[in-house]
GUPAZA-58523 format. One record per residue (C-alpha): residue in three letters; x, y, z; residue number from 1. Coordinates in nm, 3 decimals. Example, Ala and Ser with C-alpha at 12.3 -4.5 7.8 and 13.67 -1.06 7.14 Angstrom:
+------+---------+---------+---------+-----+
| code |      xx |      yy |      zz | pos |
+------+---------+---------+---------+-----+
|  ALA |   1.230 |  -0.450 |   0.780 |   1 |
|  SER |   1.367 |  -0.106 |   0.714 |   2 |
+------+---------+---------+---------+-----+
end
This chain:
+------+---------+---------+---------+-----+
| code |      xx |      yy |      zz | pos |
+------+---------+---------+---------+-----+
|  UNK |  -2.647 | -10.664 |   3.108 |   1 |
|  UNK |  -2.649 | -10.388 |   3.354 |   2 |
|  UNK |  -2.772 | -10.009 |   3.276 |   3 |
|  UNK |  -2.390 |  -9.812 |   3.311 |   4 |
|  UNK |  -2.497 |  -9.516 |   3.181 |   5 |
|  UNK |  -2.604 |  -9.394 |   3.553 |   6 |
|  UNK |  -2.242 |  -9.478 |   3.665 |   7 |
|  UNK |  -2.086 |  -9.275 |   3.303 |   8 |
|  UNK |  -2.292 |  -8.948 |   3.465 |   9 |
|  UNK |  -2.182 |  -8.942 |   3.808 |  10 |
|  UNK |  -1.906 |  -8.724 |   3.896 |  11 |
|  UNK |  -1.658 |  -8.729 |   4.170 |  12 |
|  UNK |  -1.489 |  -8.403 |   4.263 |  13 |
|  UNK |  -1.122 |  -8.426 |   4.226 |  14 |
|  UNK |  -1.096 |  -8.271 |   4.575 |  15 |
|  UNK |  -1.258 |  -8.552 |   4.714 |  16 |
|  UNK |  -0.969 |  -8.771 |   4.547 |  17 |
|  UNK |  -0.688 |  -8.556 |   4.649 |  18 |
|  UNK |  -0.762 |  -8.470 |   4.977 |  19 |
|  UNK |  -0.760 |  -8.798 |   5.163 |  20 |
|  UNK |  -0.441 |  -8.853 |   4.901 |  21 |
|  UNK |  -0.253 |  -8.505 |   5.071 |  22 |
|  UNK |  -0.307 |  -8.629 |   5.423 |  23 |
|  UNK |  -0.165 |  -8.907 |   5.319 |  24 |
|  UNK |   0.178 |  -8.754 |   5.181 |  25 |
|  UNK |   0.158 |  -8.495 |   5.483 |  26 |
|  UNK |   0.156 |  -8.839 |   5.717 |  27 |
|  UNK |   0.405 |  -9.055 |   5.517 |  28 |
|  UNK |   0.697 |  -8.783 |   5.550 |  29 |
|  UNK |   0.619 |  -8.730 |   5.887 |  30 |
|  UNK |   0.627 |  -9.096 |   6.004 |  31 |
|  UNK |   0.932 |  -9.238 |   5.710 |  32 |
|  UNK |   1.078 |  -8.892 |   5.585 |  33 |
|  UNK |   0.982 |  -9.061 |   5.233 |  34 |
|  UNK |   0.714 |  -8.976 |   5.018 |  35 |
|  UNK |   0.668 |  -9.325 |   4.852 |  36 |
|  UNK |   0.661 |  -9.345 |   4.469 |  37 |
|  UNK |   0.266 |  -9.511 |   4.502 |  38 |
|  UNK |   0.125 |  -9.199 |   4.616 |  39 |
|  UNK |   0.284 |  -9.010 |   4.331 |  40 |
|  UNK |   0.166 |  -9.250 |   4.054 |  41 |
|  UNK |  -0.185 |  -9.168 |   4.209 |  42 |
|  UNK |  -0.168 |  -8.831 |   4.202 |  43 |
|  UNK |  -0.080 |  -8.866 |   3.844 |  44 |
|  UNK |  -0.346 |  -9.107 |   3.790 |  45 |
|  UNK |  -0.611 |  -8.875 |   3.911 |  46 |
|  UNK |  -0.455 |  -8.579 |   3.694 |  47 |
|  UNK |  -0.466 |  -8.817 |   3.374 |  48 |
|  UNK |  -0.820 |  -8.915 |   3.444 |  49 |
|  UNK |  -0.947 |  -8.551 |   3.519 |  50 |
|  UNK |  -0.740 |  -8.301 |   3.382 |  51 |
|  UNK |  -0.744 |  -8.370 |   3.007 |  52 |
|  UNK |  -1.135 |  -8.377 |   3.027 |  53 |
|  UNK |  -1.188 |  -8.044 |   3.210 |  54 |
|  UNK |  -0.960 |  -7.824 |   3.053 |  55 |
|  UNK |  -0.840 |  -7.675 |   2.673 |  56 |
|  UNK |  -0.543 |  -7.807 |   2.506 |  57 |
|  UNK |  -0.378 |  -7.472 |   2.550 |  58 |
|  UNK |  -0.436 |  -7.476 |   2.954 |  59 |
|  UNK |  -0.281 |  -7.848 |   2.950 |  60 |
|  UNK |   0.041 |  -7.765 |   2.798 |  61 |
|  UNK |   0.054 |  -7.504 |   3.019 |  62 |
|  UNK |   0.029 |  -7.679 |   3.337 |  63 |
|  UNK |   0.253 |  -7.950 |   3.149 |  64 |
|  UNK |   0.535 |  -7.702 |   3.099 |  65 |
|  UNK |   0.468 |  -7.582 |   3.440 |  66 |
|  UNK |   0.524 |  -7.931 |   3.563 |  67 |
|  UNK |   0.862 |  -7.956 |   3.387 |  68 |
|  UNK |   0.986 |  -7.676 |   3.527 |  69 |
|  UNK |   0.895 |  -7.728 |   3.830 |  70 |
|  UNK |   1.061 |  -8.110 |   3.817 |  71 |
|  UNK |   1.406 |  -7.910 |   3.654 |  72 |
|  UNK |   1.397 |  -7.666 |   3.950 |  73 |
|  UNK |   1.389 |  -7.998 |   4.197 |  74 |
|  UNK |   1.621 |  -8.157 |   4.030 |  75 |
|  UNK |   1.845 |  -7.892 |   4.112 |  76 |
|  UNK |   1.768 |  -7.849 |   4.444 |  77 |
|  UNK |   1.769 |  -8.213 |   4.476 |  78 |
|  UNK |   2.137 |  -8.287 |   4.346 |  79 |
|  UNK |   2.241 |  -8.002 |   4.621 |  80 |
|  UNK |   2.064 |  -8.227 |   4.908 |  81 |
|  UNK |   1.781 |  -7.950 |   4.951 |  82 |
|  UNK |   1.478 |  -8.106 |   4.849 |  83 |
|  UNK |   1.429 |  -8.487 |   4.856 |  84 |
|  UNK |   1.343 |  -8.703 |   4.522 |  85 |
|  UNK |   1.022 |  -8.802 |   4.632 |  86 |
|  UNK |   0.916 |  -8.404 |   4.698 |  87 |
|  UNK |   1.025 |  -8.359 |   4.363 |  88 |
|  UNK |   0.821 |  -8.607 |   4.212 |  89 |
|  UNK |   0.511 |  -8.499 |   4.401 |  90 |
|  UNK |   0.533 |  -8.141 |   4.329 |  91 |
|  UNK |   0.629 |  -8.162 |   3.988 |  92 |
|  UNK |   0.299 |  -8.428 |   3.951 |  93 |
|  UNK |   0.077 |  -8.195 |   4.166 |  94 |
|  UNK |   0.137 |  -7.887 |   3.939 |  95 |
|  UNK |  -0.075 |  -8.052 |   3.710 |  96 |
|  UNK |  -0.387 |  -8.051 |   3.924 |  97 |
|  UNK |  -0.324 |  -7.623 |   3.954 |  98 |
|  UNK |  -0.497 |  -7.435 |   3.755 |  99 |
|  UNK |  -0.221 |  -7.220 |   3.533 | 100 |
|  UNK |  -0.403 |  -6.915 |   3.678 | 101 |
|  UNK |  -0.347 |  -7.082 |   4.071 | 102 |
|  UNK |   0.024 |  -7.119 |   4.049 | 103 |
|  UNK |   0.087 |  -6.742 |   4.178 | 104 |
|  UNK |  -0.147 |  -6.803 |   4.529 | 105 |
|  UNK |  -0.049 |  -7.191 |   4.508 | 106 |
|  UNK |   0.333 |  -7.104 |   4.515 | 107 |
|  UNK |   0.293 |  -6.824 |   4.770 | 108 |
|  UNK |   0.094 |  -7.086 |   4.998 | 109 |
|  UNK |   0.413 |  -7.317 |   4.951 | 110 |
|  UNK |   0.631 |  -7.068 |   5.040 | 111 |
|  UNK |   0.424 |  -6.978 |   5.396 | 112 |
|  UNK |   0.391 |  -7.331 |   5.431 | 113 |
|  UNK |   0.764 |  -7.382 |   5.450 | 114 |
|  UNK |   0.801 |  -7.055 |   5.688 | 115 |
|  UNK |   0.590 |  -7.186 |   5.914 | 116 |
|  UNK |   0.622 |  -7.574 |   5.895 | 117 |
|  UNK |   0.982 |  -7.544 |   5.948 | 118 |
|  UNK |   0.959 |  -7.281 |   6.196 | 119 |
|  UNK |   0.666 |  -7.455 |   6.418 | 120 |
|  UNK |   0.907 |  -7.845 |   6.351 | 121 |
|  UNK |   1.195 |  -7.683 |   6.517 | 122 |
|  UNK |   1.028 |  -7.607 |   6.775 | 123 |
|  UNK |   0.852 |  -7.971 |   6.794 | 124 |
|  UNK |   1.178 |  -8.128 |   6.793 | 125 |
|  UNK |   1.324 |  -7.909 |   7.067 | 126 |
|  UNK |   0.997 |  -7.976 |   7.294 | 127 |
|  UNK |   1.062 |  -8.384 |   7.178 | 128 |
|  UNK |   1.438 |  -8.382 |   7.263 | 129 |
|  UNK |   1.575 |  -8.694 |   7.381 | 130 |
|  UNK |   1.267 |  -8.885 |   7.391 | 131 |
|  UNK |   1.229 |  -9.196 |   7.155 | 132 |
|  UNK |   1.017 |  -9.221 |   6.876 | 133 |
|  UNK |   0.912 |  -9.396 |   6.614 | 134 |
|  UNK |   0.860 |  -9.105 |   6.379 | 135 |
|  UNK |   1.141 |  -9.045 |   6.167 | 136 |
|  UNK |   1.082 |  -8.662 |   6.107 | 137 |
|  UNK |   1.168 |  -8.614 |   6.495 | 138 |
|  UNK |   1.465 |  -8.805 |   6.500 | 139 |
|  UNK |   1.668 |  -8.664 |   6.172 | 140 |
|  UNK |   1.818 |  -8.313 |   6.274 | 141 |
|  UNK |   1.889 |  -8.060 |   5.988 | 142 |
|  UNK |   1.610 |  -8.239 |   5.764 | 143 |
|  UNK |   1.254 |  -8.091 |   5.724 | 144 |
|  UNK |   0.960 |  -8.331 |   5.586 | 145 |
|  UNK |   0.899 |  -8.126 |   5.302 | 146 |
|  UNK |   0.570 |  -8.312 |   5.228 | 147 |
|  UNK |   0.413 |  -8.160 |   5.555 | 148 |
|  UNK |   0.426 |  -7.809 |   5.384 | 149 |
|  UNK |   0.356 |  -7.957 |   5.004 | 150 |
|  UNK |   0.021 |  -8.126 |   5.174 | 151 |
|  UNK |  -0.069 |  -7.822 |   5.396 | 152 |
|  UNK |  -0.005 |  -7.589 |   5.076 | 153 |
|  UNK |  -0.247 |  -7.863 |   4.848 | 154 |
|  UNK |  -0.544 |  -7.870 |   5.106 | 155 |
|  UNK |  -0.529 |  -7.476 |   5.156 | 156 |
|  UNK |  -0.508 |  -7.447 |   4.776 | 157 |
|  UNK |  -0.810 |  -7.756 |   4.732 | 158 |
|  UNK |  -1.012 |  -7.639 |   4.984 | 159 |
|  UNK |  -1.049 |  -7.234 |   4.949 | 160 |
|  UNK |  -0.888 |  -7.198 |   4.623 | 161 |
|  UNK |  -0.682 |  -6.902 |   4.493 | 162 |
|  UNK |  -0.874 |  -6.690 |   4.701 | 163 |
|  UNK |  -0.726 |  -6.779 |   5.019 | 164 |
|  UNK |  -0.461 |  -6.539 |   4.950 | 165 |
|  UNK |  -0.660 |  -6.270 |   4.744 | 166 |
|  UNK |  -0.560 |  -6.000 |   4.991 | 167 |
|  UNK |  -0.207 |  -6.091 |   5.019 | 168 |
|  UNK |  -0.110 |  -6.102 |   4.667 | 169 |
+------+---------+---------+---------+-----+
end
């Protein structure tokens, strides 16, 4: 029988997980304008394999009430046609993974990624007028791919952390 006590001590970074699974979201919407319900359930797989581990009972129910208000808040937004059911899903899954003491400078990095993703989009699809394409995110006027500026808001927040915005909040 193999030794798998060398495999029990190795760890892999969540990042290292969640990265490659952002791009992924951030490419999806862009391409379909659909975040697909697979790359949800792994987000939520990762946070049910890491989270529970790594943090206090009290810091998990916070993120977990977090998580439902952030899904109540979509829900909203999503019955008035403002924010698609797979965003929803996503955002409400990937509050788990933020630290309850990252949700100020995660939210504000949402919010700037929105400004700007939606700002910089109208101007792709003015510049991509009339030609064809295959990418649906071009071709639907009046709807934004919300998952670009989820998945640009995720990597900011998994790759510098909080403190990407320490001097703006």
């Amino acid at each position: 029988m193999p030794d798998l006590s060398l495999l029990a001590s190795i760890e892999i970074p969540v990042a290292w997980i969640v990265v490659p699974l952002l791009l992924a979201v951030i490419l999806y919407d862009l391409r379909f304008m659909r975040i697909p319900n697979a790359l949800v359930v792994l987000f939520g797989a990762v946070a049910l394999a890491s989270v529970p581990f790594q943090i206090g009972l009290e810091e998990l129910l916070w993120r977990l009430g977090i998580a439902a208000v952030v899904f109540c808040g979509g829900l909203i937004l999503y019955a008035r046609r403002m924010m698609g059911a797979g965003d929803v899903k996503l955002l409400s899954t990937l509050m788990l993974l933020i630290p309850v003491e990252g949700v100020q400078a995660f939210s504000m990095m949402l919010s700037l990624s929105i400004l700007v993703g939606v700002g910089t989009w109208m101007l792709v699809r003015q510049i991509r007028a009339g030609r064809p394409t295959r990418w649906r995110s071009l071709q639907k006027q009046g709807r934004f791919p919300l998952g670009l500026s989820i998945g640009s808001a995720g990597l900011v927040f998994v790759l510098f952390g909080p403190e990407a915005l320490r001097g703006m909040i």
